[in-house]
C-alpha positions, 0 to 999 in steps of 0.5 A: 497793712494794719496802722497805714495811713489811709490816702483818701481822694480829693473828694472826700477830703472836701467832705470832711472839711464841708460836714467838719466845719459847715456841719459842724457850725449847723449842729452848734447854731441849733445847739444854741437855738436849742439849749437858748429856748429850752434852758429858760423852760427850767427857770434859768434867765434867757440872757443866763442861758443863751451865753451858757449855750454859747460857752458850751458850744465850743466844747461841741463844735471842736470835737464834731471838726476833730471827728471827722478827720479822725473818722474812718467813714465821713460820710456816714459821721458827715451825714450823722451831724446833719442830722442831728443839726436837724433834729436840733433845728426841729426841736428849737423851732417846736418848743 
């Protein structure tokens, strides 16, 4: 039946809620590690930038929460946001 509310185990109800809120909360710290080091790199003060990155975090982390309970496949968008948060940790750590 098209538009059926889809019963999903307990298992993957704890998936989302571990890659929505524990992933989510890596993705922004790295975002924040990230934009803090490459923001100054253009010329915007490091204070400046850190507290920028902490403001736009909010704009990343509750989209990435909202995500993965509105996805049809957690694991895979889970496993995407994990990725990304370590791409962005690598990144951070590089610059």
């Amino acid at each position: 039946m098209a538009g059926a509310i889809q019963h999903d185990g307990a298992a993957r109800i704890v998936w989302r809620l571990l890659a929505g809120f524990g992933g989510g909360y890596a993705l922004v710290s790295a975002f924040v590690a990230a934009s803090g080091k490459l923001l100054p790199l253009i010329g915007m003060a490091r204070g400046d930038a850190v507290s920028l990155a902490l403001m736009l975090a909010l704009l990343v982390y509750v989209p990435i929460c909202l995500l993965m309970f509105a996805t049809r496949h957690p694991v895979r968008d889970g496993l995407a946001v994990l990725a990304v948060a370590t791409a962005l940790v690598l990144l951070a750590r590089i610059v």
